[in-house]
Backbone as CSV, one residue per row, in Angstrom:
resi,resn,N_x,N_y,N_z,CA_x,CA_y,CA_z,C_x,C_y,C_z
1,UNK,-27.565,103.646,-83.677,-26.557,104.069,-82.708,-26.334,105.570,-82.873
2,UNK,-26.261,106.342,-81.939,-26.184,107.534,-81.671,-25.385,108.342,-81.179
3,UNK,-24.344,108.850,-81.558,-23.251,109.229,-80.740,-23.601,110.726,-80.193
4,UNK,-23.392,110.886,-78.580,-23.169,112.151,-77.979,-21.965,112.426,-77.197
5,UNK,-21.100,113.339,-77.682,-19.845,113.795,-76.990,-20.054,114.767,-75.669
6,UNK,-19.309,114.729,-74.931,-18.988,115.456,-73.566,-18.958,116.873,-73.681
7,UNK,-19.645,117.682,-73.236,-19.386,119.055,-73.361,-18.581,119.520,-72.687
8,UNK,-17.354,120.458,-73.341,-15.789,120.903,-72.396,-16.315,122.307,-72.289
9,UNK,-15.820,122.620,-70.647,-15.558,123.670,-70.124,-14.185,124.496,-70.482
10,UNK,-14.353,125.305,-70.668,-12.578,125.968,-70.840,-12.091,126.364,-69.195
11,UNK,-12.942,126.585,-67.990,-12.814,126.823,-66.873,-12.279,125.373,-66.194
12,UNK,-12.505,124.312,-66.194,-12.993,123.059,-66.075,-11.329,122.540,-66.700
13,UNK,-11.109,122.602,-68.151,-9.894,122.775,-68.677,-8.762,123.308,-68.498
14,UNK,-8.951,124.294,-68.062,-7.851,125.685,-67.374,-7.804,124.537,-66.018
15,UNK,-8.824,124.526,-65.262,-8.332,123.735,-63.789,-6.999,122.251,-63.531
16,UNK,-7.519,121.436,-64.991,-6.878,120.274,-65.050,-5.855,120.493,-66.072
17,UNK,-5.834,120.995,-66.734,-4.461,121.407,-67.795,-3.279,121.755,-67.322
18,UNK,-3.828,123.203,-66.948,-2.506,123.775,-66.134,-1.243,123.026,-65.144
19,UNK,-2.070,122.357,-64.609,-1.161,121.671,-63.408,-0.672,120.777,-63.678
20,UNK,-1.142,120.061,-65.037,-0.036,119.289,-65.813,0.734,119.533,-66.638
21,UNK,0.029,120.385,-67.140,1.423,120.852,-68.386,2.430,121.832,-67.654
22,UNK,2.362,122.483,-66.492,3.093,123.558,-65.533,4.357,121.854,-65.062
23,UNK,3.589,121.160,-64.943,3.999,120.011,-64.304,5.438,119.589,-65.415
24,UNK,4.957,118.699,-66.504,5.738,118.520,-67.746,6.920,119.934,-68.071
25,UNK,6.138,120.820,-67.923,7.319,121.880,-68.656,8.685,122.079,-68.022
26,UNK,8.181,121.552,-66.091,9.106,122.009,-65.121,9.788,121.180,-65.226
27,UNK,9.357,119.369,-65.375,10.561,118.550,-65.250,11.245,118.480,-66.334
28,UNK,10.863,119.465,-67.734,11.611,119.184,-68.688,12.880,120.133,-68.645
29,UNK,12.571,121.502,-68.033,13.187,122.528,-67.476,14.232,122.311,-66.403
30,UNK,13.955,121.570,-65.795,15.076,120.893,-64.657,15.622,119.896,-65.255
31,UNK,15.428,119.327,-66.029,16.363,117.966,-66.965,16.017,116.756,-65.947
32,UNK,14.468,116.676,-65.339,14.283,115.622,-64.533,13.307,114.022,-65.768
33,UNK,14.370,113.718,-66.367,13.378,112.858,-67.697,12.583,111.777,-66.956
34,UNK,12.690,111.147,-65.240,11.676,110.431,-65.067,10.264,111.117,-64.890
35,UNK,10.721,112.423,-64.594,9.479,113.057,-64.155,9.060,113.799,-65.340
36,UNK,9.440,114.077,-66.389,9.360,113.874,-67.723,8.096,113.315,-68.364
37,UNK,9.048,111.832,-68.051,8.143,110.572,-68.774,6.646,110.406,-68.057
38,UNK,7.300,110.601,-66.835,5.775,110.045,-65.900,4.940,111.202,-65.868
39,UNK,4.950,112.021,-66.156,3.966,113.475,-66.228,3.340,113.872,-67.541
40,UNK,4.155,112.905,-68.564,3.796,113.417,-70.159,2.553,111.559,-70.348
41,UNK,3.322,111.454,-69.312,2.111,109.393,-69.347,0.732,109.921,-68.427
42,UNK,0.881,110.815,-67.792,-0.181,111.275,-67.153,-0.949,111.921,-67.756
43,UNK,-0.359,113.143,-68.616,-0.893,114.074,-69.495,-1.931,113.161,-70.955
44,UNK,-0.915,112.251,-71.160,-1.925,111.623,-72.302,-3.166,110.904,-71.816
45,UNK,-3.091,110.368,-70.421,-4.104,109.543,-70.206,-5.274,110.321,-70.136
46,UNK,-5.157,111.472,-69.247,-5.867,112.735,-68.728,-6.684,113.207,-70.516
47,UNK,-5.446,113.050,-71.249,-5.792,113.165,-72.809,-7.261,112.663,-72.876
48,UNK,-6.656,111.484,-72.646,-7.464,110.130,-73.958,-8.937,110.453,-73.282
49,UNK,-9.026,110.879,-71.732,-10.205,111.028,-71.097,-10.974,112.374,-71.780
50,UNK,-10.209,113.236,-71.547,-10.344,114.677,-71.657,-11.226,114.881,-73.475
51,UNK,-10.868,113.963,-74.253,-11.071,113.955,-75.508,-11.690,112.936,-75.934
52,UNK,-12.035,111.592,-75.256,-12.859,110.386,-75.329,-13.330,109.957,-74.747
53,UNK,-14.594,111.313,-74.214,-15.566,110.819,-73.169,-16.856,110.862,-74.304
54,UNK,-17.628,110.234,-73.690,-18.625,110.538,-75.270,-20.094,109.412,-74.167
55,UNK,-21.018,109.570,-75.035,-22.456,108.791,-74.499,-23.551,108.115,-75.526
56,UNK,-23.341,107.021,-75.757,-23.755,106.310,-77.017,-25.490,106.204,-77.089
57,UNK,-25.982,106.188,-76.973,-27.471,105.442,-77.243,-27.440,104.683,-78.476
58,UNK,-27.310,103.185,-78.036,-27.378,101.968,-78.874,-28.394,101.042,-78.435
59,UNK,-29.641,101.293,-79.738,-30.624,100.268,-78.945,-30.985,100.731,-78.314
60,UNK,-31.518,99.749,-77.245,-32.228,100.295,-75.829,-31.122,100.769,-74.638
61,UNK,-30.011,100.910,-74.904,-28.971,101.076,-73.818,-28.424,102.652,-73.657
62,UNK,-27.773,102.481,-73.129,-27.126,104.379,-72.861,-25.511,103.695,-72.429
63,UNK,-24.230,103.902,-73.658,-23.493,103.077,-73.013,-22.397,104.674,-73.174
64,UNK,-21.863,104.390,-71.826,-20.897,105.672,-71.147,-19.212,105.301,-70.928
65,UNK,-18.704,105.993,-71.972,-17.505,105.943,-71.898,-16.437,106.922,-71.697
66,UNK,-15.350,106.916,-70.951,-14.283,107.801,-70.741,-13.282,107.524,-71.093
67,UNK,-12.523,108.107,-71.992,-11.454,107.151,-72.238,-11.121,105.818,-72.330
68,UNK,-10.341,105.365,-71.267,-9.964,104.071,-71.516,-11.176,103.280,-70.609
69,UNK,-12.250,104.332,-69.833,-12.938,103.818,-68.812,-14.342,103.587,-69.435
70,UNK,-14.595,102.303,-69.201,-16.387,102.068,-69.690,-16.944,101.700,-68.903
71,UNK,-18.010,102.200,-68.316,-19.618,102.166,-67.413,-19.994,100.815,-68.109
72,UNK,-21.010,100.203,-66.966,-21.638,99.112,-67.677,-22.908,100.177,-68.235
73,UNK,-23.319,99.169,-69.523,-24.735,99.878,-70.145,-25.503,100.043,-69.109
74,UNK,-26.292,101.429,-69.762,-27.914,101.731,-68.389,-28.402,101.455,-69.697
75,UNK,-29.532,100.826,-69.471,-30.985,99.834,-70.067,-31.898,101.578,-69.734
76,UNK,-32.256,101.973,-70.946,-33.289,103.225,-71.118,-34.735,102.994,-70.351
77,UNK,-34.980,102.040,-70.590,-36.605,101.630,-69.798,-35.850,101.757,-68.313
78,UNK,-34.661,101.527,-67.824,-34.799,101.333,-66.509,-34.015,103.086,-66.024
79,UNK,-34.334,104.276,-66.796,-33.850,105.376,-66.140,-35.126,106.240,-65.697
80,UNK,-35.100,106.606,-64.498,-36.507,107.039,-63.798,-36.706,108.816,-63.773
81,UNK,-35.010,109.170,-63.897,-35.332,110.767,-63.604,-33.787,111.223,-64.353
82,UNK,-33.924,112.374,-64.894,-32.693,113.378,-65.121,-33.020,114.647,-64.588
83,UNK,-32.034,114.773,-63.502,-31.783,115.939,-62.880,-30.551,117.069,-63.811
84,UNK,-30.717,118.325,-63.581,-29.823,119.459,-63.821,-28.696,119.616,-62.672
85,UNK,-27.416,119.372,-62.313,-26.559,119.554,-61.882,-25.334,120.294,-61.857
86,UNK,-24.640,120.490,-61.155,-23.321,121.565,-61.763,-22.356,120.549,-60.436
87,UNK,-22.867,119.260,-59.890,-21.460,118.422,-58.739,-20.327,118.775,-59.503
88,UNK,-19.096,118.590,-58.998,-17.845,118.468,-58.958,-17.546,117.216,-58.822
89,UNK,-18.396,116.055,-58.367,-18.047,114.849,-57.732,-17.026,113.891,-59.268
90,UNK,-16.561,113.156,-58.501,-15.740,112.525,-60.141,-17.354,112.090,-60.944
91,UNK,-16.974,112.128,-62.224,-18.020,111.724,-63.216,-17.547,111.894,-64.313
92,UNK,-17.871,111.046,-65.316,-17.323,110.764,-66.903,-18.146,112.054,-67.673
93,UNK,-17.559,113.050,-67.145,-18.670,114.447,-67.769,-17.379,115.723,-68.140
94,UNK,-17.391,116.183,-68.691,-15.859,117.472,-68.701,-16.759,119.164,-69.014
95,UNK,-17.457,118.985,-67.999,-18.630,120.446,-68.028,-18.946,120.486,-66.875
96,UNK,-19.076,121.899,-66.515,-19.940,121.860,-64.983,-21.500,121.744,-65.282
97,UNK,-21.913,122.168,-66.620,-22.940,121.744,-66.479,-23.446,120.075,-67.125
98,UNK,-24.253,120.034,-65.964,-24.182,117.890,-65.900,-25.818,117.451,-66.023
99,UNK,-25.558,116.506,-65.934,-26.791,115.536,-65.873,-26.987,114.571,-65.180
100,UNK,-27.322,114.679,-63.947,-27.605,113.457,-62.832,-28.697,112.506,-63.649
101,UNK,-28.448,111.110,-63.979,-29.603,110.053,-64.462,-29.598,109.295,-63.348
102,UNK,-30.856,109.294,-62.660,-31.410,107.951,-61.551,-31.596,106.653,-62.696
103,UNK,-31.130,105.675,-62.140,-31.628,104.349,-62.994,-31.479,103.545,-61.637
104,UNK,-32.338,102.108,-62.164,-31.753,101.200,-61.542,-32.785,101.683,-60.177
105,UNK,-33.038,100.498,-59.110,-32.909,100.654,-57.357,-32.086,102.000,-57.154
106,UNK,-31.027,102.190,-56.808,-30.524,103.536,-56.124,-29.345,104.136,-56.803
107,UNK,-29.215,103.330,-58.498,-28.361,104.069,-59.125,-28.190,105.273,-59.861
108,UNK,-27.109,106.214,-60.083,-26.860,107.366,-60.228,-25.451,107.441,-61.223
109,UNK,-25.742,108.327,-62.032,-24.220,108.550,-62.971,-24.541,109.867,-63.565
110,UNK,-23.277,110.942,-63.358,-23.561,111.568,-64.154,-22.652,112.520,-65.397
111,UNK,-23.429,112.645,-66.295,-22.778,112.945,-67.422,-23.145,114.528,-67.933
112,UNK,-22.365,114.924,-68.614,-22.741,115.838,-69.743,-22.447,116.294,-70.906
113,UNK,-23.358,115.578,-71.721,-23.366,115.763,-73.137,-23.749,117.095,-73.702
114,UNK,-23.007,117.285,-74.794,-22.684,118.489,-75.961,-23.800,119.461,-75.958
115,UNK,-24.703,118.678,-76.901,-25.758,119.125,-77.170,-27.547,118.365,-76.414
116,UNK,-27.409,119.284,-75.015,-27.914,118.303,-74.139,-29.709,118.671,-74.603
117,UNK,-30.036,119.164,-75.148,-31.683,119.271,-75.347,-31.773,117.675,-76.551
118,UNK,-31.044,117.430,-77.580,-31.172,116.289,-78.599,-30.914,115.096,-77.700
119,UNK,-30.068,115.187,-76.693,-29.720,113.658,-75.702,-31.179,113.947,-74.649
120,UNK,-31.499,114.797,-74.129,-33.144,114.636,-73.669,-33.498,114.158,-74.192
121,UNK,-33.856,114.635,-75.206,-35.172,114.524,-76.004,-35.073,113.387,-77.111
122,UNK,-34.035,112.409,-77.370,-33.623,111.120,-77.699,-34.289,110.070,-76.699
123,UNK,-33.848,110.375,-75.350,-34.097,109.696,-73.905,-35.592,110.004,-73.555
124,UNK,-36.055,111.188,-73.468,-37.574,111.069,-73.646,-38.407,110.227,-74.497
125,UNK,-38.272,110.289,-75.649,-38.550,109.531,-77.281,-38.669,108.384,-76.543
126,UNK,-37.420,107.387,-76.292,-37.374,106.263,-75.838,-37.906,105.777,-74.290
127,UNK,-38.206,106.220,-73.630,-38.708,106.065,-72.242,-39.233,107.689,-71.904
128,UNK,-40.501,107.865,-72.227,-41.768,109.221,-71.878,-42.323,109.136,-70.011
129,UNK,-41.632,107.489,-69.752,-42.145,107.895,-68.013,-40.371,108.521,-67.383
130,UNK,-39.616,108.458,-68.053,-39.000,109.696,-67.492,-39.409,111.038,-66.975
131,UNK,-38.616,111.041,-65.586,-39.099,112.172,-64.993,-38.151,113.337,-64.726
132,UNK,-37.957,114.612,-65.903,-37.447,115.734,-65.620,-37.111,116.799,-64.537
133,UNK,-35.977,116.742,-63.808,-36.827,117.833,-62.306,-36.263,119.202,-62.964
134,UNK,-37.255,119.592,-62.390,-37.114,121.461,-62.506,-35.875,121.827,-61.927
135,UNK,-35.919,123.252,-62.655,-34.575,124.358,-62.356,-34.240,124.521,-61.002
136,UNK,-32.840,124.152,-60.642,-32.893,124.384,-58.938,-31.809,125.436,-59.071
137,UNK,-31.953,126.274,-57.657,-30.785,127.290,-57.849,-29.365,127.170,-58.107
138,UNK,-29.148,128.613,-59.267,-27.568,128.234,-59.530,-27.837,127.195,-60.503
139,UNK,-28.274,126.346,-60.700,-28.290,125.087,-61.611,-29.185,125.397,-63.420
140,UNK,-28.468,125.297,-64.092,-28.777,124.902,-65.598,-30.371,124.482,-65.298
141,UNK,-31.556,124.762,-66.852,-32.603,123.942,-66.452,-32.286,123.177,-67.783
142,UNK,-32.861,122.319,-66.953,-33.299,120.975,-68.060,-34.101,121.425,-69.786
């Protein structure tokens, strides 16, 4: 079993931080304690994500977790391509720079791990008909 953590942006961080903790400080500042409670319950969840996203390789699987949120396992024999990405789209990833994995008929998830040349090249090791795509503009290469 193999643990790979989420690589954090401080840009990425600055975007989602701010507007909660600006959030928390104000209702604590106005003496509003429901909005208090419910903004500091937001802040931790945002936490638990923000700090327990991570990407396992166990076995033959790739199992993807966010926080309190878990992906079903992707089966390594069944991932066909890793693309270089920078989406915005929601994804269990806390970096702009990402990793689109095709698996599956027409499935897609994407992540980005820490130290992304050792999570390649783990995923290569284990499935070599993986298919790498080249540097696209603006975009990280593989």
């Amino acid at each position: 079993m193999k643990l790979h953590r989420s690589r954090r942006d401080w840009a990425l961080g600055l975007f989602i931080w701010i507007p909660i903790l600006g959030a928390i400080i104000f209702s604590i500042y106005t003496r509003e304690h429901a909005a208090s409670i419910i903004t500091s319950i937001v802040g931790l969840l945002v936490g638990k994500i923000w700090l327990g996203t991570r990407y396992v390789i166990d076995g033959d699987k790739l199992c993807v977790r966010a926080g309190l949120f878990t992906y079903t396992p992707i089966h390594i024999a069944d991932i066909k391509g890793l693309k270089s990405t920078s989406t915005m789209l929601a994804a269990p990833a806390c970096s702009r720079h990402r990793i689109l994995i095709t698996y599956g008929k027409y499935d897609e998830i994407v992540i980005s791990p820490k130290n992304r040349e050792a999570f390649l090249e783990e995923l290569k090791r284990m499935n070599p008909s993986i298919q790498l795509s080249e540097e696209h503009a603006g975009e990280p290469r593989l």
